[in-house]
N, C-alpha and C positions, 0 to 999 in steps of 0.2 A: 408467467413461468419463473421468472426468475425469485419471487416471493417465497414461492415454496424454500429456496437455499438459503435464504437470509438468517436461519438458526444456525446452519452449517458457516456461513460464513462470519458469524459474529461471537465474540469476546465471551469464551468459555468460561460462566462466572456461576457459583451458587448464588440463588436471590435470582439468578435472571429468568425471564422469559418472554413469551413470543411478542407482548403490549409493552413490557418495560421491564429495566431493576429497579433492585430495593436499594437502601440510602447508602446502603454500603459502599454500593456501586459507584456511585457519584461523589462520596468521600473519598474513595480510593485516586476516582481521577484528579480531585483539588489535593492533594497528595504530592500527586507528579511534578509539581511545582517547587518540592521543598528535597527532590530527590538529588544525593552527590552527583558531584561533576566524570560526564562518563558513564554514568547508568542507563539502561534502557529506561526510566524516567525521565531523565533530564534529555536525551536526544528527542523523546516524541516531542517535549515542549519546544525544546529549540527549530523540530521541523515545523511545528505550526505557525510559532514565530517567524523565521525569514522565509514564511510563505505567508502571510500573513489572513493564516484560519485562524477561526474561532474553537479552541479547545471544546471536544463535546460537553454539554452540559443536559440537565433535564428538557430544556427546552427544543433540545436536539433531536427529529427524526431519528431512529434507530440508534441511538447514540452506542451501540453495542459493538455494530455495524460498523462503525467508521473508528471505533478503538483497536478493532481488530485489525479491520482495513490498514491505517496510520501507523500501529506498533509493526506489523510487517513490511511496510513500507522503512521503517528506521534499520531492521534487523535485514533488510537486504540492500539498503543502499539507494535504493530507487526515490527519487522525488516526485511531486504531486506534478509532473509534467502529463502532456499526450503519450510523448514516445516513454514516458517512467513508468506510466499507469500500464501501456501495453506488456513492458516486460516487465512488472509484474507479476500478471495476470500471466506472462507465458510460464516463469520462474514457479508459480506455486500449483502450475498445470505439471512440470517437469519435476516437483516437489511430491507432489499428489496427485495420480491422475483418476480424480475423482468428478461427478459430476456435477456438483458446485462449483469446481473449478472449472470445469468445462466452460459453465455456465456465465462462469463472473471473466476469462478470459472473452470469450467472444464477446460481451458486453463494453469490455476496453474496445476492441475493435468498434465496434456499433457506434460507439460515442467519440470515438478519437481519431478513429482512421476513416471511418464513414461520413460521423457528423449526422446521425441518423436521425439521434435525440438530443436534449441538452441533457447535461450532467445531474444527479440528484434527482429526476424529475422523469414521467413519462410522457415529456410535451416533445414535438416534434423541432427540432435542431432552428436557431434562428441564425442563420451564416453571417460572420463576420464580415466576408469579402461577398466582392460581386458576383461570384461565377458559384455560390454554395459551398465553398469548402470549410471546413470549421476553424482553418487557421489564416492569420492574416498574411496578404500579399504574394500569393501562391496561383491566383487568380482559377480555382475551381481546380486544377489540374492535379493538385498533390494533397495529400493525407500528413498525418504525423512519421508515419512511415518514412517519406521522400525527405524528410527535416534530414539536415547532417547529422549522418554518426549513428540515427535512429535502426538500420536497418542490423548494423551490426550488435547494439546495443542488446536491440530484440534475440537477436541468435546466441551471443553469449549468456542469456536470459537460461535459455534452456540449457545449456550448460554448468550452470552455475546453480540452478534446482537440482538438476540430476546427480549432483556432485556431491548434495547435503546427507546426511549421519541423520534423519528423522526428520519429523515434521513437528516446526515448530509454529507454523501459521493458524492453528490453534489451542494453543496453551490459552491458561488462564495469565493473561500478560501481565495484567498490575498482580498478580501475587510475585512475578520475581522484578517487577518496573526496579529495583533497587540492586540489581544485581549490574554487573559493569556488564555492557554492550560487546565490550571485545571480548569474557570469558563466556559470553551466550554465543556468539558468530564460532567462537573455537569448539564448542561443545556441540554446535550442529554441522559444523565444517562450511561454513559459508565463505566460499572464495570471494575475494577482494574484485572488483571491475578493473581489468585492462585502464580506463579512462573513467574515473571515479567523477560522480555530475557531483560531489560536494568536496573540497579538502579538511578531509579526518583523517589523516595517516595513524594516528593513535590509537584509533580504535578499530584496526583488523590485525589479524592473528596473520603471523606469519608459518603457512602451509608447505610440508613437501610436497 
């Protein structure tokens, strides 16, 4: 079910389609590497970095997929956590309440609050802990949800989609990867987090 969205949810690019991109693609992304300090380039690299992913490349599953995924994670703040990926996923439900979103929301849950499946994959969830839950030392009883902070995170999630000037979770991302991060957050009104999971005070707009 979820395959059918993967066009919808992936890196609005000429050259692209449903098997792959063309080389342009994949140039653009080795690019992002040489983009000024402050650009929506140099953020995605830096979140791949202190998380330490592998920048998509050709060899990448859906490598479309996960640009799109990863630039919307920089342009709202969210990290590649449990509790980051669900409000996300709530945020671009509250952004656009379309049915890919639907789709890739309830899938944060399935994988993060459930522990249903593992991540990237259709195989069925290999639990951490003893009692099946997907996070460590929680002993079966609690989700990403129960994490601290997680629960409010998620409900300011919806507030802070519903609060955005358009939708920007499917632009063509590397055509503005060069433009500053703080004049993209001001231009689609992205409010700042209460309790920011990274310190970039520099890069949000200050909002009435």
């Amino acid at each position: 079910m979820y395959d059918k969205y993967m066009p919808e949810l992936s890196e609005q690019q000429p050259g692209s389609g449903k098997h792959g991109y063309d080389d342009s693609f994949f140039e653009a992304i080795e690019r992002l590497a040489e983009m000024p300090y402050g650009s929506l380039g140099w953020a995605f690299i830096q979140l791949y970095e202190r998380n330490g992913m592998t920048v998509p490349s050709r060899n990448t599953p859906n490598p479309g997929y996960y640009v799109c995924h990863d630039m919307n994670h920089v342009i709202t703040g969210y990290e590649p956590t449990g509790p980051g990926e669900i409000a996300l996923g709530a945020f671009k439900l509250a952004l656009n309440n379309s049915d890919a979103n639907w789709m890739a929301s309830l899938t944060n849950f399935l994988i993060h609050e459930v522990g249903l499946f593992k991540h990237g994959t259709d195989l069925q969830f290999i639990p951490y802990g003893g009692g099946g839950e997907p996070y460590h030392g929680v002993d079966g009883r609690r989700g990403a949800l129960d994490l601290p902070g997680s629960a409010e995170l998620f409900a300011e999630s919806l507030v802070r989609g519903a609060a955005c000037r358009g939708d920007f979770s499917q632009l063509d991302h590397l055509a503005i990867a060069a433009e500053p991060l703080l004049e993209i957050r001001r231009r689609f009104h992205v409010l700042p987090m209460r309790k920011p999971m990274i310190d970039q005070p520099d890069f949000w707009p200050i909002h009435d």
